[in-house]
C-alpha positions in Angstrom: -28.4 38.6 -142.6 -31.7 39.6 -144.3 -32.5 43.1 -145.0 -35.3 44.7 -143.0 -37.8 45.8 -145.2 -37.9 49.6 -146.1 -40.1 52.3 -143.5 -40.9 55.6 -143.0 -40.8 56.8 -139.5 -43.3 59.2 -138.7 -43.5 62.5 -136.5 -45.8 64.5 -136.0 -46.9 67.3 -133.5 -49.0 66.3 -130.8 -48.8 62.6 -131.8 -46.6 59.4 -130.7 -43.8 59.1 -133.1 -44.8 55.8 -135.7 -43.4 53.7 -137.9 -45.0 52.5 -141.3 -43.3 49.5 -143.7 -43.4 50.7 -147.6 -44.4 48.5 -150.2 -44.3 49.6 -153.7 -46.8 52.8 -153.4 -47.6 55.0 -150.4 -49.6 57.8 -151.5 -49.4 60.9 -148.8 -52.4 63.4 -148.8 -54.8 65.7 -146.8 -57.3 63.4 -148.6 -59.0 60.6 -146.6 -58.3 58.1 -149.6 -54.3 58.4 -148.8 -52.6 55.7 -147.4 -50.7 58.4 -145.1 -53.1 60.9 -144.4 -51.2 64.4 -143.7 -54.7 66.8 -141.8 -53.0 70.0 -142.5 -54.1 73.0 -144.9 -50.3 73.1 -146.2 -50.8 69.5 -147.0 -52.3 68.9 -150.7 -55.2 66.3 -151.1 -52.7 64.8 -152.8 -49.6 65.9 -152.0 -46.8 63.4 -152.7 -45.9 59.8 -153.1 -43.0 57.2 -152.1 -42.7 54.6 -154.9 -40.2 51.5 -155.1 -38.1 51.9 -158.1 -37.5 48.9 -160.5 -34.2 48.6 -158.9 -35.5 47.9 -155.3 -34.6 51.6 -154.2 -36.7 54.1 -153.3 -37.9 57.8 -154.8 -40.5 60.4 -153.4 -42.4 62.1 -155.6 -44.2 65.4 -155.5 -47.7 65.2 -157.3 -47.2 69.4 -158.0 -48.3 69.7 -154.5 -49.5 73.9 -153.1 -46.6 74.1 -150.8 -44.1 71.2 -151.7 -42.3 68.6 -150.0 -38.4 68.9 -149.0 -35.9 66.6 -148.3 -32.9 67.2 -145.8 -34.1 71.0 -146.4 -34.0 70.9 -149.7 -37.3 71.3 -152.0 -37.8 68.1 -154.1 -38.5 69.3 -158.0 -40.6 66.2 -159.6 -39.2 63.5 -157.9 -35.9 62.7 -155.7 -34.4 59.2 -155.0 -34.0 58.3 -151.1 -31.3 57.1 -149.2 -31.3 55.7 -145.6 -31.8 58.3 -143.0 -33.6 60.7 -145.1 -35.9 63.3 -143.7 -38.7 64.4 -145.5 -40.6 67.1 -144.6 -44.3 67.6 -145.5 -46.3 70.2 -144.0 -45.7 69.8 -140.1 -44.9 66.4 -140.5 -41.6 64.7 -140.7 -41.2 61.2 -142.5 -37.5 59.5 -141.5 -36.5 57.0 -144.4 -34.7 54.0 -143.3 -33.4 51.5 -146.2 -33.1 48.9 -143.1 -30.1 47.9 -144.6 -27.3 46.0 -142.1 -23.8 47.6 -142.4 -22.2 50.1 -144.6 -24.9 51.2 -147.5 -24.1 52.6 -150.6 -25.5 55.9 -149.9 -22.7 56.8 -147.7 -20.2 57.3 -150.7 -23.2 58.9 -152.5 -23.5 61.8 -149.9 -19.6 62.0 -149.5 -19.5 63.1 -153.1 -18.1 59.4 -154.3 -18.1 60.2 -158.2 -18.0 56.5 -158.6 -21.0 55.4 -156.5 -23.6 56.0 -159.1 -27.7 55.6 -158.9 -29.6 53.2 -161.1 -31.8 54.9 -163.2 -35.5 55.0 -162.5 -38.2 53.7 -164.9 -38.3 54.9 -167.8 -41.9 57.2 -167.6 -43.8 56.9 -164.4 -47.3 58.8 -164.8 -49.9 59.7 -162.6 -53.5 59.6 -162.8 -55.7 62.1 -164.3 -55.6 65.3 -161.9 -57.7 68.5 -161.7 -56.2 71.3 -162.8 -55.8 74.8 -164.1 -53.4 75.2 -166.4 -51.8 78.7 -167.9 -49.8 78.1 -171.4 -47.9 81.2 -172.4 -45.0 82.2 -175.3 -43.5 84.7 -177.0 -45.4 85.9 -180.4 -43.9 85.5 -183.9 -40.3 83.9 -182.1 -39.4 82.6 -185.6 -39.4 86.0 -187.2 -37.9 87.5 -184.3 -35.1 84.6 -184.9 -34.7 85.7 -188.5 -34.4 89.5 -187.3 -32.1 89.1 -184.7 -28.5 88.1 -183.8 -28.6 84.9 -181.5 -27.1 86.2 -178.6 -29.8 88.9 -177.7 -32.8 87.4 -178.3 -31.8 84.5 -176.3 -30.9 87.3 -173.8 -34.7 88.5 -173.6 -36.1 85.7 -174.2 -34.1 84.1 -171.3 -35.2 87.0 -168.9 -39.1 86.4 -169.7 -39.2 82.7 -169.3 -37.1 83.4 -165.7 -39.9 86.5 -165.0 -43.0 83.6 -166.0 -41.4 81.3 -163.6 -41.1 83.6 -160.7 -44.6 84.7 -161.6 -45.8 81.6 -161.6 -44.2 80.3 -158.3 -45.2 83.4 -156.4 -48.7 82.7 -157.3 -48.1 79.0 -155.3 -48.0 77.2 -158.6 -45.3 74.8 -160.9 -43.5 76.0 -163.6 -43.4 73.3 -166.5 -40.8 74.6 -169.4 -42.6 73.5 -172.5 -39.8 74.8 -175.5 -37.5 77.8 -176.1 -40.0 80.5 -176.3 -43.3 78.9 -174.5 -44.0 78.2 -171.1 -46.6 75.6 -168.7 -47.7 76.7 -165.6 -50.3 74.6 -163.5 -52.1 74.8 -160.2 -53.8 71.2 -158.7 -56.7 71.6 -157.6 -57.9 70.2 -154.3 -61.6 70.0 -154.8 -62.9 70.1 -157.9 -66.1 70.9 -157.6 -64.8 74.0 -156.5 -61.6 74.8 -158.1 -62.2 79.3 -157.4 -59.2 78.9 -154.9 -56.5 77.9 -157.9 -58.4 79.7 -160.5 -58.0 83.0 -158.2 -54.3 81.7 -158.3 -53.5 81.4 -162.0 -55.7 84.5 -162.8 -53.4 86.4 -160.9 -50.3 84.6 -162.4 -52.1 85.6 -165.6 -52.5 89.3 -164.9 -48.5 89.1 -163.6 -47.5 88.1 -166.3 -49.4 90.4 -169.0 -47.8 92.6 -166.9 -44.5 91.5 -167.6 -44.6 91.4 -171.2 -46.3 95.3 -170.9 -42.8 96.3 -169.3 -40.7 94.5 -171.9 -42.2 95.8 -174.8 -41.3 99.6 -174.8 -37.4 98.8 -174.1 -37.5 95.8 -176.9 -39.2 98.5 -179.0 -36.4 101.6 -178.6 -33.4 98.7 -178.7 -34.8 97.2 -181.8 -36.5 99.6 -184.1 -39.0 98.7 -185.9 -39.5 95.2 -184.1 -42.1 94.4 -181.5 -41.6 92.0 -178.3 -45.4 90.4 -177.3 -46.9 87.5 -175.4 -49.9 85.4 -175.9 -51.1 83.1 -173.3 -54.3 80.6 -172.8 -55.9 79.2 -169.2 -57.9 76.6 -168.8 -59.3 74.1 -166.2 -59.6 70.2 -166.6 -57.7 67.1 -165.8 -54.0 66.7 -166.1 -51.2 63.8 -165.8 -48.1 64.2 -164.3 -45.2 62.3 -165.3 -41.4 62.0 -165.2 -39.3 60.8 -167.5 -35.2 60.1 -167.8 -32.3 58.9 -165.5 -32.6 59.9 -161.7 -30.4 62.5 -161.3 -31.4 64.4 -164.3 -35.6 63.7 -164.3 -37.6 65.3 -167.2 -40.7 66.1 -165.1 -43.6 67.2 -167.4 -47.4 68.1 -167.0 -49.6 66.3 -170.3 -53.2 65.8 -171.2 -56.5 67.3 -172.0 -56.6 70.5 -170.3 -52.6 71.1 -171.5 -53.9 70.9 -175.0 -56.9 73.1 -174.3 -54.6 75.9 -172.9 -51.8 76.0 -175.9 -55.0 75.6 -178.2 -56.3 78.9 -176.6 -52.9 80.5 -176.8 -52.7 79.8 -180.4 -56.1 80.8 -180.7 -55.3 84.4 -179.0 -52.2 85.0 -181.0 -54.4 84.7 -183.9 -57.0 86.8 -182.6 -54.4 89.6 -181.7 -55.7 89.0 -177.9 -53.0 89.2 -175.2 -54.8 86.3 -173.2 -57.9 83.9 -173.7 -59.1 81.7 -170.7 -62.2 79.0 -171.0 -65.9 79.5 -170.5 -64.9 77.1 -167.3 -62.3 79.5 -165.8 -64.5 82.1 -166.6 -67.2 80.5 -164.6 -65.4 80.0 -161.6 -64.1 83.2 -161.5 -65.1 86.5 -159.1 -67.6 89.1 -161.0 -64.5 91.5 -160.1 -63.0 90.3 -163.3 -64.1 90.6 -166.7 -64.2 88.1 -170.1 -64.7 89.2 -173.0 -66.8 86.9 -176.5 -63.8 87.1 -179.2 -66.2 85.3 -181.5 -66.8 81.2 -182.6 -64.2 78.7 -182.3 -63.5 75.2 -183.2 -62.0 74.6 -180.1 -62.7 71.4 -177.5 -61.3 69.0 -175.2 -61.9 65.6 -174.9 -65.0 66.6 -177.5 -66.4 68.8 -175.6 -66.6 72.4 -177.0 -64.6 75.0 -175.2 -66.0 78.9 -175.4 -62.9 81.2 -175.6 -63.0 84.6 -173.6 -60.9 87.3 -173.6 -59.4 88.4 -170.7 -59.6 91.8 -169.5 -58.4 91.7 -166.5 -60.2 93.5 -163.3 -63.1 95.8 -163.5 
């Protein structure tokens, strides 16, 4: 016997329950231009994607989506492969996966805990198109000779505890945390419209001002447990277009934001460590941002994305 071909079944409130056949992209959005269009303020203009795998199986993927997507309850982080009878939940909207396989599928082993049913991987890199954005880079200042100044142990300890703090700081403010390296941390907020990105801006400004925060309740304890040593942040926000991509075996994806305004941020976080500014955001967050907060000239700059030049503004917070 042939295998049906893979659908979704769909349920919605207020609607007749439907079924859709997947080919090898469904894209699943509040926008008009997605294939499975989700009209719901929880729902992202683009939210999340179902893509066939180079193996013939199945994976949805969440394009850094406001709110998320879950599967069987569970939130999916970057991407999660699918197995037959799946419920995905999006908004108010539930999506049933059905492999349309006859008989006994592999999955069944897979959820019984079958250590020897294993997934194939998934491709290699999978990247999405260029994507609005606002991005927040952060890190800890002068890690290396904190490194050379302290035993292992504790400053892995503290520096352990911030990177946990910028995470919850940056979930709580509805965005994705993106571990960049040891001491430095992404955070980014899509945007839904771009011509007016204020919504996400108000967002990150506030992860921002959280996170400053943060570091301003570290410091005095670092200060009395290490004498003479100083624990600081540095951090840089921009807004531009972004690419989302994943990148390893299935069960253990490597899910990374890239591009323009990524570089633009870490370039303005390097650029306020060297200015001895705790934060520097772009002439374009700046722009979009409430007259409640205030910026700050910290001088000329060489910096730029995609060659255009990029005015650097310190942030003061609110005034």
């Amino acid at each position: 016997m042939e295998p049906e071909q893979a659908r979704i079944e769909i349920a919605a409130p207020d609607e007749e329950e439907r079924a859709l056949a997947l080919g090898d992209r469904l894209t699943i959005g509040r926008s008009s231009k997605s294939d499975l269009v989700i009209d719901h303020l929880d729902c992202s203009r683009a939210h999340a994607e179902l893509r066939r795998r180079t193996d013939g199986g199945y994976e949805v993927v969440d394009l850094g989506s406001r709110n998320g997507c879950f599967v069987n309850g569970r939130r999916v982080e970057g991407s999660r492969t699918l197995v037959d009878g799946d419920r995905i939940e999006i908004a108010e909207v539930v999506l049933r996966f059905l492999r349309g396989e006859p008989g006994a599928p592999a999955h069944e082993a897979v959820r019984a805990g079958d250590s020897s049913a294993s997934l194939a991987p998934a491709p290699a890199l999978a990247v999405s198109a260029e994507l609005p954005a606002v991005v927040l880079a952060a890190e800890v200042v002068g890690y290396a000779r904190l490194a050379r100044s302290l035993a292992p142990a504790p400053l892995h300890e503290i520096v352990s505890d911030w990177i946990a703090d910028a995470q919850r700081v940056i979930e709580r403010a509805r965005g994705t945390f993106d571990r960049m390296a040891n001491q430095s941390v992404i955070g980014y907020w899509l945007v839904d419209d771009p011509a007016q990105p204020q919504p996400e801006i108000m967002l990150a400004l506030g992860a921002l001002r959280a996170l400053m925060g943060v570091c301003e309740d570290v410091a005095p304890h670092f200060a009395r447990r290490f004498d003479g040593l100083v624990f600081a942040t540095s951090a840089g926000l921009h807004v531009g277009t972004v690419r989302l991509g994943n990148a390893g075996a299935t069960q253990s994806q490597v899910w990374t934001v890239t591009g323009d305004a990524v570089l633009a941020a870490v370039a303005l976080l390097a650029l306020s460590e060297e200015r001895s500014h705790p934060a520097l955001v772009s002439d374009a967050v700046a722009r979009h941002s409430p007259a409640t907060y205030r910026f700050e000239p910290v001088g000329r700059s060489d910096l730029s994305e995609a060659g255009r030049p990029i005015e650097a503004l310190a942030f003061a917070d609110v005034g």
